[in-house]
N, C-alpha and C positions, 0 to 999 in steps of 0.2 A: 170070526177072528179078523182082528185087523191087519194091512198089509203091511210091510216093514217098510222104510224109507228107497226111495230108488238109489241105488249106487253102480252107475252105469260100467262103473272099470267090472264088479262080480256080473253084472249081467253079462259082459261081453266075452268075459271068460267063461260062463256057463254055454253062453250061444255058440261059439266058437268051439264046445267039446261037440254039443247038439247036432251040428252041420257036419261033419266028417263022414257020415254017409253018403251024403247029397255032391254034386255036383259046382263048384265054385262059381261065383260071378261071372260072365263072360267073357270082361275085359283081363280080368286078374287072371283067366283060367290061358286067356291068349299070350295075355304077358309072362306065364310060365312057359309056354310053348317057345318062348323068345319073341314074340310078336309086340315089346314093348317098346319102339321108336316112340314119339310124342305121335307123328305122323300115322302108324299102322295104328294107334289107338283110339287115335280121331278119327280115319275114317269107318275102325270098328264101332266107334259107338253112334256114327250118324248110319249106317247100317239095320246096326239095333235099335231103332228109333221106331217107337209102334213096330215092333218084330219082336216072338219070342226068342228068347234065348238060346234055346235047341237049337232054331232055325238060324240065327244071328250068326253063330260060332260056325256053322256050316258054311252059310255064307261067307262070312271073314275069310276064312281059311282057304277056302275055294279062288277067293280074289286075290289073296297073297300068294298060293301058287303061281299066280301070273304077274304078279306086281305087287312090289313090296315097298319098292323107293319112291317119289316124289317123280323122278325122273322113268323111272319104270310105268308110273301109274298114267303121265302125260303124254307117253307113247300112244299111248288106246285112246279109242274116240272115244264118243260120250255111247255108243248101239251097244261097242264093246262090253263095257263098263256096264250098263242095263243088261248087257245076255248075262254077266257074273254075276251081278245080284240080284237076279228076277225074282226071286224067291223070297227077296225083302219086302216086308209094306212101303207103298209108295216110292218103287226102287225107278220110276219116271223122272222124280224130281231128285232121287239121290245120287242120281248117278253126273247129271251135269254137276252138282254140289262138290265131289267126289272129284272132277277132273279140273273145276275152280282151282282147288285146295293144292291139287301138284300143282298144276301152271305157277301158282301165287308163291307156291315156298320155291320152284326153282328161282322165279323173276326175283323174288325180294329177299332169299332167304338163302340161296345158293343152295338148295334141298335139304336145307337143314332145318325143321318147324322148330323155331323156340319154344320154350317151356316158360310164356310169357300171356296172360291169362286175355289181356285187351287183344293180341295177335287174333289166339282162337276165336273168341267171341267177333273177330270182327268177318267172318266167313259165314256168309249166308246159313241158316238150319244149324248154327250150332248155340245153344244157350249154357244155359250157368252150371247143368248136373254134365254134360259132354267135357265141357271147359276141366270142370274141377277132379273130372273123373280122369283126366287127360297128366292132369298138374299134377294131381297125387299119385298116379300108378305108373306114370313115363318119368316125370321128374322128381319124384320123392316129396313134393310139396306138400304141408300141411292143407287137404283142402275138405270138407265136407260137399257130396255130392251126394244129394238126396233125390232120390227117384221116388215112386211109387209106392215101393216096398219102407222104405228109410220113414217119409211121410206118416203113412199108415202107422206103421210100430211105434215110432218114438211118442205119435200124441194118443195110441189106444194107451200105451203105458203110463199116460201122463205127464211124460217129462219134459213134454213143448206141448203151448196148446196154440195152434196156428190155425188156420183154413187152406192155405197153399204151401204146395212145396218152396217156395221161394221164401217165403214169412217162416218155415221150419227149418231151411238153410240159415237165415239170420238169427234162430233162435238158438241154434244148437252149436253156431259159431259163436256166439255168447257166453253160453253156457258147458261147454265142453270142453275137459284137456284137452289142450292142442295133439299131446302125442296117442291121442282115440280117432282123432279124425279121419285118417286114410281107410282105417279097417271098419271105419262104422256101416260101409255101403258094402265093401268083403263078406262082414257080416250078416248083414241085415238082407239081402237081397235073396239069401238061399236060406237065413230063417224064414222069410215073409211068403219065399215059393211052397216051403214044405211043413213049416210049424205055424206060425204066426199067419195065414193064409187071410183072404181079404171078406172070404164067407166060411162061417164056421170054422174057426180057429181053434187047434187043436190044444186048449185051455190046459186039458185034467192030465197032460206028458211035456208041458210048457218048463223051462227050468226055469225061469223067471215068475212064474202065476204069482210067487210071493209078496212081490214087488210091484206086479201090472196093476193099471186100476183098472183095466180092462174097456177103457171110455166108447161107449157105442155100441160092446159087444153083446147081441140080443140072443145070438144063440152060439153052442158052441160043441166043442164035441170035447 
């Protein structure tokens, strides 16, 4: 049998019932905890950078304990800043990144990060899924931030067909209501951990299989 046409608003409301067992995104799950400044969200997600998730929110949280503000965070040396996030991947080069990013919002910014997309981007280790992740879950901005999980899903499903996640950001900013944007990484990131998975994906409990064209998918459970 054939699939039915993709219609991204029902899949997002099917994924969205799907995920309520699981665990939220990291950044979204810290921005419920209140940990949504522009600032504690950017340094969360240069944190979680090559780090799981599990490990990332531990971390975060562990770091916000002791510094929360701009002004807080510039207090601490850079040794400081590396004992709180050891636990990160490549927490050597994140941690001077990390005490940049106060120095720079107290000097320019009087400790307030804007919600201004060329500000972030222009901080060493931060790119387009940090930025956009930043914009949409601290400032409310429409922005599509596609990681790994986003990537993967939307072109097994068919509905961009890219090679990178940057060429799948441009395709899905194209192609997407504006008002799916913020929740599509919400979404997608704890489908992709626990449904939608990167080997053997859990096909035959999938709410969407209707719709997926499954592109790639060799084997499946």
């Amino acid at each position: 049998m054939g699939k039915r046409p993709f219609d991204l608003e029902t899949a997002m409301q099917r994924i969205d019932e799907a995920i309520r067992p699981y665990s939220p995104a990291m950044l979204f799950e810290l921005a419920q905890d209140g940990h949504d400044s522009p600032f504690e969200q950017l340094i969360a997600c240069i944190i979680s950078i090559r780090t799981r998730d599990e490990v990332s929110l531990v971390v975060a949280r562990g770091l916000f304990q002791r510094a929360r503000t701009p002004k807080e965070m510039a207090a601490l040396d850079v040794d400081e800043i590396d004992r709180l996030i050891h636990a990160s991947s490549f927490h050597e080069s994140k941690a001077p990144q990390i005490r940049v990013i106060a120095e720079r919002s107290l000097a320019e910014f009087d400790g307030e990060l804007p919600c201004d997309a060329d500000t972030l981007l222009s901080f060493k280790g931060v790119g387009l899924k940090c930025a956009n992740l930043v914009l949409g879950i601290a400032c409310g901005q429409p922005r599509v931030a596609v990681d790994i999980h986003v990537h993967r899903i939307t072109n097994r499903w068919g509905y961009v067909e890219e090679k990178t996640p940057e060429r799948t950001s441009a395709a899905l900013e194209a192609k997407m209501p504006r008002d799916l944007w913020i929740d599509l990484n919400r979404l997608l990131v704890p489908f992709g951990k626990h449904i939608c998975t990167g080997t053997l994906p859990k096909c035959s409990t999938c709410p969407v299989l209707d719709m997926c064209q499954q592109i790639g998918v060799e084997r499946h459970r």
